[in-house]
N, C-alpha and C positions, 0 to 999 in steps of 0.2 A: 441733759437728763442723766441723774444717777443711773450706774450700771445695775446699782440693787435692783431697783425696781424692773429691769429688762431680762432679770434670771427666771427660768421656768421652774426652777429648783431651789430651794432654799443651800444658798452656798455655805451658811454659817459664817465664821469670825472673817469678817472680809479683810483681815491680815493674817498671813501667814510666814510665823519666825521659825527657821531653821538655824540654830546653832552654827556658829563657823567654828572650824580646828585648820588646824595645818598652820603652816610659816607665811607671812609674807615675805618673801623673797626680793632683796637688791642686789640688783651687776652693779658692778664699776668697772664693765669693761665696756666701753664704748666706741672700739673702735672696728670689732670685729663681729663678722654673722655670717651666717648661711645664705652664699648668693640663690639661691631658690628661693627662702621665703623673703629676702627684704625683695626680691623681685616680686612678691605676693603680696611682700606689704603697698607698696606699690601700685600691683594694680588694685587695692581694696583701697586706697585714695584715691586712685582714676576713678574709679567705676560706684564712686558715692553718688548717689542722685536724691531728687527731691519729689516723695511720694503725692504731695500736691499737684505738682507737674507735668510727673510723667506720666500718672493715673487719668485716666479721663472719668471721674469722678462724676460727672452729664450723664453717665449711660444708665439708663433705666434697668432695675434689676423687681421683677416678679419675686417677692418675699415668700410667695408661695410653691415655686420653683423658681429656686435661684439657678440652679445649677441646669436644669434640663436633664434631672437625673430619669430616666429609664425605669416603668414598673419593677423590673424586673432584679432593680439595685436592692429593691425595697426589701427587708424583712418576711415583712408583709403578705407579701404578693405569695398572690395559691391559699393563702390561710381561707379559715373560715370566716376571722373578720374582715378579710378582704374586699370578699362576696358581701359584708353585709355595707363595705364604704360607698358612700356618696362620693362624687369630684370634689367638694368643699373637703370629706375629711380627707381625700386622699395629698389636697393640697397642702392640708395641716398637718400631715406627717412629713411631708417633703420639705417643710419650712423648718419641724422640728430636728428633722436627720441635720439638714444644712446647717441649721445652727448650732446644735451639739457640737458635729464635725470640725465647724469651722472656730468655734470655743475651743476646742482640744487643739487647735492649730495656735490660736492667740496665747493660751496659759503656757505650752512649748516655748514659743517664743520668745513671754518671758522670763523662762526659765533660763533658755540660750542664753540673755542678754546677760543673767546674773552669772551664769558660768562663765563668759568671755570673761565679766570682771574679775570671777575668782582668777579665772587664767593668766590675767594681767597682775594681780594681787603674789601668786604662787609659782608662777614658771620660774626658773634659773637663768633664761637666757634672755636677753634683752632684743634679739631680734622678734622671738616667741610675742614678748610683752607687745612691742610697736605692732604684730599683725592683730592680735585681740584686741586691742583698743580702738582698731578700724571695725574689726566685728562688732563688739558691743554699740557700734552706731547703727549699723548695720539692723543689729536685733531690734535695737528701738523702733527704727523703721518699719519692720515687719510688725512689729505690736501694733505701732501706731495705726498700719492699713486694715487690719485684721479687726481691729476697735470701731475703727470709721464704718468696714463692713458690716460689722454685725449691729451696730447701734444705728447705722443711717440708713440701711439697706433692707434686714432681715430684721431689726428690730428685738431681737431676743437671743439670750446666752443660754448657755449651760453653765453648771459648775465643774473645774476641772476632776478630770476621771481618776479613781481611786489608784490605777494601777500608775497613773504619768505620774502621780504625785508621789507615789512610793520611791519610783527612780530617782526624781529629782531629789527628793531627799535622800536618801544613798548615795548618789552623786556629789549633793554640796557636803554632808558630814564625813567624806573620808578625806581623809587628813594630807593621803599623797598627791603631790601636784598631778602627775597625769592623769587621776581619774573623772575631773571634769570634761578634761579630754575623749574619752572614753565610753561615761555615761553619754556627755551631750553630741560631741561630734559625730560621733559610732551611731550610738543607738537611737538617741532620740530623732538627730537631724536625720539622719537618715532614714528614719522609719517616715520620717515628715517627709523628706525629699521624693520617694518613692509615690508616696499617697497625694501630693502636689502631682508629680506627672501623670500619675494617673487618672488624674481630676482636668488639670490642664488638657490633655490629649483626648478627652472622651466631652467636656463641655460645650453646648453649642451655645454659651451666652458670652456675649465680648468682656464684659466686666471681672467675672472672676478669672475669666483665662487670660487678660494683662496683669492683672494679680498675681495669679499664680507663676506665668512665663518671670515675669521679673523679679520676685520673689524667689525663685530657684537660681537665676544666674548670680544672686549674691551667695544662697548656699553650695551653689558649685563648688567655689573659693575655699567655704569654711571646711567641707569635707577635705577637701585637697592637704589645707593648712593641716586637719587632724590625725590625717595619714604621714603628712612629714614630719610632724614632731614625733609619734608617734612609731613608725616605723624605726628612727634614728635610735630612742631607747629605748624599747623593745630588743632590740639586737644586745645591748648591754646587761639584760637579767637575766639571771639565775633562772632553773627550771623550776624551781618552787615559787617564784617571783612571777615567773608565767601561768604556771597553773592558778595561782590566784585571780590573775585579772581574768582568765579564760571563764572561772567561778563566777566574775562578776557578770561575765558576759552572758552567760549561758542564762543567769535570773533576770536577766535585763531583755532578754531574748522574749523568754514567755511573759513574763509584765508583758513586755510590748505587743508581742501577739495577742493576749486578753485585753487591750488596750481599745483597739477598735472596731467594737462588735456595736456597742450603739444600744445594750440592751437597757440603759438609762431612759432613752427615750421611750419606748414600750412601756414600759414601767409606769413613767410618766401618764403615759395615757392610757394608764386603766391594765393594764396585760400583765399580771403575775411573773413573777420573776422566772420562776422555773418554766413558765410556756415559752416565754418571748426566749429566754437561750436557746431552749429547742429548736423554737423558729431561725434565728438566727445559723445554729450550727445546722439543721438542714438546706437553707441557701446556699444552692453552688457558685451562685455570685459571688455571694459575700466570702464563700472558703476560697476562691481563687482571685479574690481581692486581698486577704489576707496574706493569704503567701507570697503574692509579688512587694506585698511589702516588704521585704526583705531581698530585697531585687541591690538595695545599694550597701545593706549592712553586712552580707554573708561576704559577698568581694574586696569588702573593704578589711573587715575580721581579718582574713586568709592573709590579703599584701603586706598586714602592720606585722605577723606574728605569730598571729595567735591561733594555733590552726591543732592543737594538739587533740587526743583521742577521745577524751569524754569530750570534749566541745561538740568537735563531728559527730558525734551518737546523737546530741544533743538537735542538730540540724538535721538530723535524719529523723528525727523522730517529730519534728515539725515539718518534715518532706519539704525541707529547701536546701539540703546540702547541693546540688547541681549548680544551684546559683551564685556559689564560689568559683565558677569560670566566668564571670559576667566580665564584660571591657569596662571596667569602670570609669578608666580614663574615657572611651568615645560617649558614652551616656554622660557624662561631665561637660563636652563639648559639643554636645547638641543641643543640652541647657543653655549655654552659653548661646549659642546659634541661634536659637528658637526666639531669645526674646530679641538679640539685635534685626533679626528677623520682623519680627512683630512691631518692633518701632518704625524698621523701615516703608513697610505696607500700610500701617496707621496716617507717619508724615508724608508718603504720598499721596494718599486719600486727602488727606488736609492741603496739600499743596493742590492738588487739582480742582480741588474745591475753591479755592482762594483763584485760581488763575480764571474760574469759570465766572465766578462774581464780577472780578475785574473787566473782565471781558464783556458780561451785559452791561454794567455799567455804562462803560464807552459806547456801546450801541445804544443805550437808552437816550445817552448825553448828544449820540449826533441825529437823531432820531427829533429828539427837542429842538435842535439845531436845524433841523430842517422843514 
């Protein structure tokens, strides 16, 4: 089925051309690299898998809560059309939030994929290029499960949000190679990575939380990779060279905080623009969902660099500056943990199931037999 027809919104031009600048950039040095990332490059060809596979793609998912989202996540919830919902509508909001949300997860993704390639197109160093070009298979990946979700599962999209689409285009039309870096690893992925654990850890349906579990242990990687190139030159520029990308950071900051309020979907269904923000920014839900968003991007900021004084005013006045002492590194490796985790507990549930078959079988077979 066309995706047209599965948008709750009129998306308009369903292509979308952003202009490219910058160099594409060739090494001809082939013999040398950064033992840290070809050992990344490495493991991001270890650890390719196959979303057919490893997804259990059988599990039954309620389009009308996918997620087992909690009144209480809702906008919604306490309003006066709250009081006036039936369980039908309250289930057709809960299909709507899901699928916006999880729309904003798929148009990211392929956004990442285009930035890897820019990265692959534009970096200097040919270690850099061989790791992005495992990423951008990577992202495909993540499109491709995110696509299958919402077309075979939920059944409905959204169109991507005004503010993701701003970044990314800031992102692809500046000209210097590390700000694909920047926009997509920094900000975007991690605003995604953040909002995945969060979703992961609190879901009690098995489908989107193997989703999500394996889906972050490949953005582990990509963060990691975006902090090493990234920290390396960072330390090479000038303070006016810093202050700039801090600039970029700080408008990529708020974009992304207005990014996931969700007041699309209200809108959607009937609720004036100016009510449903209300609604929105009075949920204490949603304001301390918003701010752990920024759970991976404030720690990551600080370790590359970029950590100078308007930035910080900047985080203070979003009340997340505290969240530049976060361990980034142990949150990276419990992503990792979690999904080999979650394969192991799935293949022994299938193993024991397989040994229990076997096992009537022969009882049935000497059962016959006797």
């Amino acid at each position: 089925m066309s995706t047209q027809k599965l948008y709750a919104q009129d998306p308009g031009d369903p292509l979308w051309q952003v202009p490219a600048s910058g160099a594409a950039r060739f090494s001809w040095e082939y013999g040398d690299g950064r033992e840290r990332l070809l050992a990344l490059y490495q493991k991001g060809k270890d650890k390719q898998w196959d979303a057919n596979k490893r997804i259990d793609w059988d599990l039954e998912v309620d389009p009308y809560d996918p997620l087992g989202t909690p009144d209480e996540a809702l906008s919604l919830y306490g309003t006066r059309h709250w009081a006036r919902m039936t369980d039908k509508d309250k289930g057709e909001l809960r299909r709507h939030f899901a699928s916006w949300q999880f729309s904003q997860f798929l148009h990211g993704e392929q956004g990442a994929m285009v930035c890897a390639a820019r990265i692959v197109e534009s970096v200097p160093d040919l270690d850099a290029k061989f790791y992005s070009a495992t990423q951008a298979m990577d992202e495909a990946r993540h499109a491709e499960i995110y696509t299958r979700l919402l077309h075979e599962k939920i059944g409905m999209l959204y169109p991507v949000n005004d503010n993701l689409k701003s970044l990314l285009g800031d992102t692809l039309r500046d000209s210097r190679w590390d700000m694909p870096y920047l926009g997509m690893q920094v900000l975007i992925e991690g605003l995604a990575l953040a909002a995945f654990g969060m979703i992961r850890d609190s879901t009690r349906k098995p489908l989107p939380k193997q989703i999500l579990a394996y889906v972050m242990q490949d953005e582990a990687r990509h963060v990691a990779f975006g902090r090493m190139a990234l920290r390396d030159y960072y330390r090479q520029l000038s303070d006016a060279e810093r202050r700039e990308r801090e600039e970029f950071v700080i408008e990529g900051c708020y974009l992304m905080r207005d990014r996931l309020r969700g007041n699309e979907v209200l809108e959607n269904l009937g609720i004036p623009r100016a009510e449903a923000m209300e609604y929105i920014e009075r949920s204490e839900f949603l304001r301390l969902f918003r701010k752990l968003l920024f759970s991976r991007i404030v720690p990551c900021v600080k370790d590359i660099g970029l950590w100078g004084e308007r930035l910080q005013r900047a985080y203070v006045d979003l009340g997340v500056l505290e969240l530049g002492d976060a361990n980034l590194d142990l949150l990276m490796t419990q992503d990792e943990e979690l999904a080999e985790q979650l394969d192991a507990e799935r293949f022994a549930a299938e193993e024991a199931a397989r040994t229990a078959e076997v096992a009537e079988a022969i009882a049935q077979g000497a059962a016959a037999e006797g």
